[in-house]
C-alpha positions as CSV (number, residue, x, y, z in Angstrom):
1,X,-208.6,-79.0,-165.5
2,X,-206.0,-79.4,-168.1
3,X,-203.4,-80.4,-164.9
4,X,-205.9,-82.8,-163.9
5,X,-206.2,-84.2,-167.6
6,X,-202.5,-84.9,-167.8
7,X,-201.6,-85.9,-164.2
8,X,-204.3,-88.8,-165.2
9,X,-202.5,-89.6,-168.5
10,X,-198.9,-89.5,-166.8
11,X,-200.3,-92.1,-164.1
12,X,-201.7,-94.4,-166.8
13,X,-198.5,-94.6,-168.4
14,X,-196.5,-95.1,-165.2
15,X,-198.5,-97.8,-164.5
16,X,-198.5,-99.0,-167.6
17,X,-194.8,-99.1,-166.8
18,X,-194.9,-100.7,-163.7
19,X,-197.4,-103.7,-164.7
20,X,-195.0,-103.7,-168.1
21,X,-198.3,-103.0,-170.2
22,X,-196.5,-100.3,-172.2
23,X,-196.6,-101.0,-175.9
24,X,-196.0,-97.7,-177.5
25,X,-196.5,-93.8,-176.5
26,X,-196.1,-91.2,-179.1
27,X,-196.1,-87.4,-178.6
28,X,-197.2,-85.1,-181.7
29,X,-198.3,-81.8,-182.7
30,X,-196.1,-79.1,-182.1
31,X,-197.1,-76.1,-180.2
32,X,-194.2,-73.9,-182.0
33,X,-194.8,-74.6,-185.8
34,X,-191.2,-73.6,-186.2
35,X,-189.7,-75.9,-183.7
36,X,-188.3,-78.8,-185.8
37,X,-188.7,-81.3,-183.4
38,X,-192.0,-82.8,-184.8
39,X,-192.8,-85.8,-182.8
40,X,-191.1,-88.4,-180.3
41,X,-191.8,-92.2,-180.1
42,X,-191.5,-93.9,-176.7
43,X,-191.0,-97.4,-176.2
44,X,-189.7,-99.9,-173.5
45,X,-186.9,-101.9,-173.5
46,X,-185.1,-104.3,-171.2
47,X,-181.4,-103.4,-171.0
48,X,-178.1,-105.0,-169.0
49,X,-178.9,-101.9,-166.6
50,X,-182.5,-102.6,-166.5
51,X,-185.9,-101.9,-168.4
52,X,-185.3,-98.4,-169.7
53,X,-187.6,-96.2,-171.6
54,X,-186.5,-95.8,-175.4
55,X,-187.1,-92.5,-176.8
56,X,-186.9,-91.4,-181.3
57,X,-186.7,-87.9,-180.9
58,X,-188.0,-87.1,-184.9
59,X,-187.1,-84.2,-186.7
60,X,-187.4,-83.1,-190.0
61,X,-184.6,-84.1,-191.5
62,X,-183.2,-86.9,-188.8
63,X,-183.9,-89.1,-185.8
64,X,-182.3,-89.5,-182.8
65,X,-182.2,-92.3,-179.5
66,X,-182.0,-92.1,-177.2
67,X,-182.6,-94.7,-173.5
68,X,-183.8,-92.6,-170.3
69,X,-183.8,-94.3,-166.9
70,X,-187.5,-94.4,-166.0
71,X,-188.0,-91.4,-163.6
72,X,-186.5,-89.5,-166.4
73,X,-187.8,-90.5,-168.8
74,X,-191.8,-89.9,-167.5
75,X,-190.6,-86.0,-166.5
76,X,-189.1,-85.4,-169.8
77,X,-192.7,-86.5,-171.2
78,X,-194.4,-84.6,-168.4
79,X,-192.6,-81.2,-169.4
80,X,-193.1,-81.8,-173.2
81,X,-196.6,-82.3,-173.1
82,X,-196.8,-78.6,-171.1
83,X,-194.2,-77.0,-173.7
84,X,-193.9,-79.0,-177.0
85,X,-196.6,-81.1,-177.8
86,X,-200.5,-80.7,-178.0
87,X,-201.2,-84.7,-178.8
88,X,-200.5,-87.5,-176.9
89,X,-201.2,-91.4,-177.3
90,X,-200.8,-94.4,-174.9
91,X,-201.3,-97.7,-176.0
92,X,-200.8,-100.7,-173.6
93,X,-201.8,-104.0,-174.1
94,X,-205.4,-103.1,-171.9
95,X,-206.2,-100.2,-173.1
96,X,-205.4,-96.7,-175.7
97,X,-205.6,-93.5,-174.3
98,X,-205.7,-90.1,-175.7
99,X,-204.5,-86.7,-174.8
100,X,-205.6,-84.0,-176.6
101,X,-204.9,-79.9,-175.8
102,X,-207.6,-77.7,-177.3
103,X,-207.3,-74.2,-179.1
104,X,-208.8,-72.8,-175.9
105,X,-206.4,-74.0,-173.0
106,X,-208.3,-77.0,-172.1
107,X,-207.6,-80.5,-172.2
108,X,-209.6,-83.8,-173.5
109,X,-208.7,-87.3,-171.9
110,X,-210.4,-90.3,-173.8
111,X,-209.7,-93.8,-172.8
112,X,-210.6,-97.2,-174.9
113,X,-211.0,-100.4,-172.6
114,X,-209.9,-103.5,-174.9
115,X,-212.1,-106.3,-173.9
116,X,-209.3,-108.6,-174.9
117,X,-206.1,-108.0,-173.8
118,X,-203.8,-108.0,-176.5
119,X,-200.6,-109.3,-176.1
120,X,-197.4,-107.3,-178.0
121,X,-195.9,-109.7,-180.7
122,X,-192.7,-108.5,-181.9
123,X,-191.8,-112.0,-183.2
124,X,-194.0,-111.9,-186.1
125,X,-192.0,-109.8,-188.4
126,X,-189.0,-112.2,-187.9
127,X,-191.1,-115.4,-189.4
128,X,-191.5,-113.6,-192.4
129,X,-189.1,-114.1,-195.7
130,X,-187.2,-110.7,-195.6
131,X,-185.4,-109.7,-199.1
132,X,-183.2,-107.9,-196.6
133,X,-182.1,-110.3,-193.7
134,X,-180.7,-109.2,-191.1
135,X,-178.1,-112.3,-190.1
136,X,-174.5,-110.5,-189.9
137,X,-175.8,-107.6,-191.4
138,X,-173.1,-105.1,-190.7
139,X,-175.1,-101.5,-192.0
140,X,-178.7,-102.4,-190.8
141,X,-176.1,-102.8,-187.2
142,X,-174.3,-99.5,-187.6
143,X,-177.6,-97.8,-188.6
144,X,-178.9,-99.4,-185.2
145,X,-181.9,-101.0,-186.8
146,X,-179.9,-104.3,-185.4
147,X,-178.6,-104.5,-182.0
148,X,-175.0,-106.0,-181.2
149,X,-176.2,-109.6,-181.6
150,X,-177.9,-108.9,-184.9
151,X,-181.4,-109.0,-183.4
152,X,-183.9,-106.3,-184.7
153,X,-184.2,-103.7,-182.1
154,X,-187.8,-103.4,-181.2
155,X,-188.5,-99.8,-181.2
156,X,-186.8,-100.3,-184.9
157,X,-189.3,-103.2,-186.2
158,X,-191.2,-100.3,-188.5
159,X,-187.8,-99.0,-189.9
160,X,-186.7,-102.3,-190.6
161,X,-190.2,-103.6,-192.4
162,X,-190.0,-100.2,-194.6
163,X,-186.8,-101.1,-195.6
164,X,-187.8,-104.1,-197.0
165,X,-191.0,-103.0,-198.3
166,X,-189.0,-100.3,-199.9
167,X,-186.6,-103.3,-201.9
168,X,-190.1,-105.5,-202.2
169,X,-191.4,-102.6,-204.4
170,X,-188.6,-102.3,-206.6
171,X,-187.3,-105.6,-207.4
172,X,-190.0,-106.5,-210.2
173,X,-189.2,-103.2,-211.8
174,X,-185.5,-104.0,-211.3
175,X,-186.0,-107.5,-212.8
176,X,-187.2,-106.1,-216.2
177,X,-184.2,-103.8,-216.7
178,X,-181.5,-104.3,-219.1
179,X,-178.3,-102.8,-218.0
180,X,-174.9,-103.0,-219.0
181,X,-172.5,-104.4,-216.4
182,X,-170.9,-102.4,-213.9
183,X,-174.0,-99.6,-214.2
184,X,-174.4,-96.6,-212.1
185,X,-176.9,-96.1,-209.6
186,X,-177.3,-92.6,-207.9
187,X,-179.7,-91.7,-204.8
188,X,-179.9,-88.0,-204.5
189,X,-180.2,-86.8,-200.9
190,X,-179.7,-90.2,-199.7
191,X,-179.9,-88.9,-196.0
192,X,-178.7,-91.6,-193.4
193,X,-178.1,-94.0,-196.2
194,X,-181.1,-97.2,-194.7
195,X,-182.6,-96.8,-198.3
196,X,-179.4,-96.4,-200.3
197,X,-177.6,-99.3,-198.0
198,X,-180.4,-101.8,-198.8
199,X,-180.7,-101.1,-202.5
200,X,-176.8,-102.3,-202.6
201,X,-177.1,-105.0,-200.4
202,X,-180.1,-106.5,-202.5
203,X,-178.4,-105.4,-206.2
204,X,-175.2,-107.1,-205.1
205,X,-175.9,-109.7,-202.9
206,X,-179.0,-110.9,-203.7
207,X,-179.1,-110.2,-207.8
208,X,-175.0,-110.9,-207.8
209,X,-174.9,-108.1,-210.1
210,X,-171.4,-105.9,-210.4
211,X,-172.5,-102.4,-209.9
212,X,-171.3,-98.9,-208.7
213,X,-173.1,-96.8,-206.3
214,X,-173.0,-92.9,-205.5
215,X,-175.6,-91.7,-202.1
216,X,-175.3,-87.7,-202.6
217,X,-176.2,-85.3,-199.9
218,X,-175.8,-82.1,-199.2
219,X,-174.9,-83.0,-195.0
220,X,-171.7,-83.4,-194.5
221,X,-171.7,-85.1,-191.2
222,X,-174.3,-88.1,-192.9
223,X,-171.7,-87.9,-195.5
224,X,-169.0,-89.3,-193.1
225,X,-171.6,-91.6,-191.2
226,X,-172.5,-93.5,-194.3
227,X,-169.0,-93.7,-195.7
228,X,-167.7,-94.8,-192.6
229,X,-170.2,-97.9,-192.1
230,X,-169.9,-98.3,-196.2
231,X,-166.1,-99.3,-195.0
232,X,-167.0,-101.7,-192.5
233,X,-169.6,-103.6,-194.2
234,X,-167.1,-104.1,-197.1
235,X,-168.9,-102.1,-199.8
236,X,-166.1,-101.5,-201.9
237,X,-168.3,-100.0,-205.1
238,X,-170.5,-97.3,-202.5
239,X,-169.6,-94.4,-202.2
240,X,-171.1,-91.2,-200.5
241,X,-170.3,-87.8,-201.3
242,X,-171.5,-84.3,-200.3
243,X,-173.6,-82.3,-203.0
244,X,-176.6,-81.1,-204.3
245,X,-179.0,-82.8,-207.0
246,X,-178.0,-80.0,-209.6
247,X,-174.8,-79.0,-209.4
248,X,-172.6,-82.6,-208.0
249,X,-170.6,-83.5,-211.0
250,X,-171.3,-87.6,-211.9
251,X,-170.7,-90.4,-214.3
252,X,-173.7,-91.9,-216.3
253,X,-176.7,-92.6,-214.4
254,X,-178.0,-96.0,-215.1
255,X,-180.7,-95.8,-212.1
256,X,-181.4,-92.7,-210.3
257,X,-183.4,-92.5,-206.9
258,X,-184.4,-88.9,-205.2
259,X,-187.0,-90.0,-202.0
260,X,-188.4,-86.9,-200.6
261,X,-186.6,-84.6,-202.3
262,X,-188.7,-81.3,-201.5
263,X,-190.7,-79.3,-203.9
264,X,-188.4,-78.4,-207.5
265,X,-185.5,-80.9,-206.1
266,X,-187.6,-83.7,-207.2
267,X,-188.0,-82.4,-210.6
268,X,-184.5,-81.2,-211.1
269,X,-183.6,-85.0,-210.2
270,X,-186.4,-86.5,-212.9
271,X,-184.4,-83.7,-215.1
272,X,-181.0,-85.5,-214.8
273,X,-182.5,-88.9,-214.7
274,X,-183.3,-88.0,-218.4
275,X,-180.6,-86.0,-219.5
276,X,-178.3,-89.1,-218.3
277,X,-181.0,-91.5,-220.3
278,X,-181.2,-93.7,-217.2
279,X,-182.7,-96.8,-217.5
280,X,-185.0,-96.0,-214.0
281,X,-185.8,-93.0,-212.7
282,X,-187.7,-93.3,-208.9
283,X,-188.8,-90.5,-207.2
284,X,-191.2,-89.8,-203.9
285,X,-191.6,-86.5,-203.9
286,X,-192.7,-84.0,-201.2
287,X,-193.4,-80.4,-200.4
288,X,-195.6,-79.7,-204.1
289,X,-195.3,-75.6,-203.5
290,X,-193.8,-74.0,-207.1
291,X,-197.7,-75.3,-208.9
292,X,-199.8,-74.8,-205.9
293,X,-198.4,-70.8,-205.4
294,X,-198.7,-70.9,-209.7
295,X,-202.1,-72.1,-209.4
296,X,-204.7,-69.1,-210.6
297,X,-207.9,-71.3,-211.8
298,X,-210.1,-68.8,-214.2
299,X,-213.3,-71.1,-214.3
300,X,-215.8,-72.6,-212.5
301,X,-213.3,-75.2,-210.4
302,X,-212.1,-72.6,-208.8
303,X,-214.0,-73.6,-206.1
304,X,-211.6,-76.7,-206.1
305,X,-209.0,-74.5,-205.3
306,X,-211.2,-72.2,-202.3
307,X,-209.8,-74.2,-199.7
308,X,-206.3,-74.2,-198.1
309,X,-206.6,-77.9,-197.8
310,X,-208.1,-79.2,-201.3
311,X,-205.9,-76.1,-203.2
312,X,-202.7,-78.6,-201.6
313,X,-203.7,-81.6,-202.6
314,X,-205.2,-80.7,-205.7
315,X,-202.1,-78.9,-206.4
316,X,-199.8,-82.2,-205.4
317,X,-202.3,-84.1,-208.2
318,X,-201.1,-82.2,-210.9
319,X,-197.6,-81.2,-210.4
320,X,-197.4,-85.1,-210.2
321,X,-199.2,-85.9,-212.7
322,X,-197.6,-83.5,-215.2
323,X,-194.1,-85.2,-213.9
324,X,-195.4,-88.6,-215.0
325,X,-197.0,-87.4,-218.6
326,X,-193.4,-85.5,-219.1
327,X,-191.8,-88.8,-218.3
328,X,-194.0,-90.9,-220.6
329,X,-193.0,-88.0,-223.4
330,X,-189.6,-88.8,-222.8
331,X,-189.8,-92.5,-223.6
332,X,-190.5,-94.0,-219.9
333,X,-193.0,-96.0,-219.0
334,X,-194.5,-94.5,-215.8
335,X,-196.1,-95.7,-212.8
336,X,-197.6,-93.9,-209.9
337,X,-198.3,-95.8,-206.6
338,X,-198.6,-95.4,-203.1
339,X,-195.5,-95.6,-201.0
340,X,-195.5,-94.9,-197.6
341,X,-192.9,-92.8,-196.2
342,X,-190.0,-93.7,-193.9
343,X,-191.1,-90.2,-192.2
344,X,-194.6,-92.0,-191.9
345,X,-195.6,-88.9,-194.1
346,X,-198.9,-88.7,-195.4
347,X,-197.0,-87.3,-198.6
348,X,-196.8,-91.1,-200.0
349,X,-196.6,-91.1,-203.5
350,X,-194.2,-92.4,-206.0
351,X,-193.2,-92.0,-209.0
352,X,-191.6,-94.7,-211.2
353,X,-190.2,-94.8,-214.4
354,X,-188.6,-97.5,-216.8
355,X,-187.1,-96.2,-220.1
356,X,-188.9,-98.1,-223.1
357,X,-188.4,-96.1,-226.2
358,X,-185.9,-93.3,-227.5
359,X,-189.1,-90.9,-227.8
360,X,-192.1,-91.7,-226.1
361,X,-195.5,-92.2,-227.3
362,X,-196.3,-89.1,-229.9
363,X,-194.7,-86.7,-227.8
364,X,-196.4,-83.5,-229.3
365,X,-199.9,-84.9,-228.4
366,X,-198.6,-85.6,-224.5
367,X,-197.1,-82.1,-224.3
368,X,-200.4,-80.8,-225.5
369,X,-202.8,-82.8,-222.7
370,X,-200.1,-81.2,-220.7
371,X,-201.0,-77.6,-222.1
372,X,-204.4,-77.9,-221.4
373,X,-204.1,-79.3,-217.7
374,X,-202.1,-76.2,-217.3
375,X,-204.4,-73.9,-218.9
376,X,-207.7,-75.4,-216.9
377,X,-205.8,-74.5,-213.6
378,X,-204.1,-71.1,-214.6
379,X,-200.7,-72.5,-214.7
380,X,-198.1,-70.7,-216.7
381,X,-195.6,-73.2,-216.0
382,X,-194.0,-76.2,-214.5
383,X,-191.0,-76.3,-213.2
384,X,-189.1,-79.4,-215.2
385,X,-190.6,-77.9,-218.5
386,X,-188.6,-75.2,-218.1
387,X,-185.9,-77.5,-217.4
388,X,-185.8,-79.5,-220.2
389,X,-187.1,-76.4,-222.5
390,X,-190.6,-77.7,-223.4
């Protein structure tokens, strides 16, 4: 059955090929837990060679493309359907179809008809006024969000609209800051730089402001990437080294940024922020593990906490919100919004916060709301209390 399930799903999408119907195919859900290869986009795309089959092989900490010639490309799906993934999804521009493998062996096909054809528009996004543009844009090129004539790469649209959204989020916040010239920005664990890139780009040549940039992290060989396309695009004042959030060894920071730094990392960053008195601190954080593992509720929401599920998100609720109140009682002005994740993570929230005040709003009486969250959920501690000794 389950041979007959994807045979079906692999002709669909060869055809889909064929009648060049294919919009988007996306494999997910990985059999080995451990493997970290956790999903692969698929899209197509007409090269000098010929139409090709684009492939972003995602894992958890980078993505690679790759182009496969068409026959290869539909085995190498074929094969990780059988030894990787458990999901698949097909959508042309007639019709979605689903491929699901069950706990128990077997397999579930389900197909949608559209009754109107839709028609793929990748043409949209360029209509729209972009903070980040991408005529002559050097990085956005070497990052291959932009292909050799400057053109956004389709199977890149998404990174390229984050990008933007990400700079589109910041600028009023940015626009209420009063910095001194030449000011220090800092993005901890800045990974393959698109965020950190941008963020220059728009602070220098949109705001024409003088400033100097650091992107720390910890991988050497992004370290070198990021530097080396910092060089070609002529970013004189951005500069990437390799470090960790606590122990790299910088100047003031006027504006610190830590996206997705996992579990304590984000809180060690908020710790520096505020030891440096930065104007902004940003942070999205991920991977909420030191409260949730603390958690030991005594009363009656325990049953709040029953379930694997709810105890998670409960638990990412208020190690958050204790990282905002401990912000406010340093003087910031906090926000929390949604933000959704280059990773297209469900883990979407961010943290921002402006510094008003030396102290902030009667700081013993925030400390103590903070005391009695902890207490109603069992919590001894949190993490960047014990940080900044509170």
């Amino acid at each position: 059955m389950v041979s007959t399930q994807l045979n079906t799903f692999i002709d669909k999408f060869h055809i889909s090929i064929d009648e060049k119907k294919l919009i988007k195919l996306s494999l997910s859900g990985k059999r080995n837990k451990d493997s970290e290869l956790k999903k692969i986009i698929v899209t197509a795309v007409d090269l000098k060679k010929g139409y090709c089959l684009n492939f972003v092989y995602r894992y958890n900490t980078k993505d690679i493309t790759k182009n496969h010639e068409i026959v290869e490309g539909i085995e190498i799906i074929a094969e990780m359907l059988v030894n990787e993934f458990l999901i698949a999804e097909l959508s042309t521009t007639t019709e979605n179809i689903q491929l699901n493998f069950l706990p128990n062996g077997k397999a579930k096909l389900k197909i949608i008809d559209f009754k109107v054809q839709i028609k793929p528009d990748f043409t949209h996004d360029k209509n729209k006024k972009r903070l980040i543009i991408p005529n002559e844009n050097i990085y956005l090129r070497e990052l291959e969000v932009l292909n050799a004539n400057f053109e956004i790469r389709r199977e890149m649209s998404d990174k390229y609209k984050q990008i933007n959204q990400y700079i589109e989020l910041l600028a009023p916040v940015l626009s209420e800051l009063k910095l001194p010239d030449n000011y220090h920005v800092v993005d901890m664990g800045s990974g393959k730089g698109y965020l950190t890139f941008a963020l220059y780009d728009y602070l220098t040549n949109q705001l024409k402001q003088t400033i100097t940039m650091t992107g720390v992290e910890y991988r050497e060989d992004l370290v070198n990437t990021c530097s080396a396309i910092a060089k070609k695009a002529n970013f004189n004042k951005l500069q990437f080294m390799k470090g960790s959030i606590v122990e790299t060894k910088l100047d003031k920071i006027d504006i610190l940024i830590a996206l997705h730094a996992c579990d304590t990392a984000t809180d060690d960053a908020i710790f520096r922020g505020i030891q440096s008195n930065a104007a902004l601190i940003v942070c999205a954080p991920c991977c909420h593990k030191q409260i949730r593992k603390a958690m030991k509720v005594p009363n009656e929401l325990a049953n709040i906490t029953r379930f694997g599920i709810l105890k998670e998100r409960q638990a990412e609720i208020i190690t958050d919100t204790i990282r905002a109140m401990i912000l406010e009682a340093f003087g910031y002005k906090t926000n929390v919004f949604e933000f959704i994740s280059l990773e297209h993570t469900p883990k979407n929230v961010m943290i921002v916060g402006r510094k008003t005040n030396p102290i902030g709003r009667n700081k013993t009486e925030i400390l103590n709301e903070i005391a009695s969250i902890k207490q109603l959920f069992g919590i001894n501690k949190h993490y960047l209390e014990t940080l900044l000794d509170i």
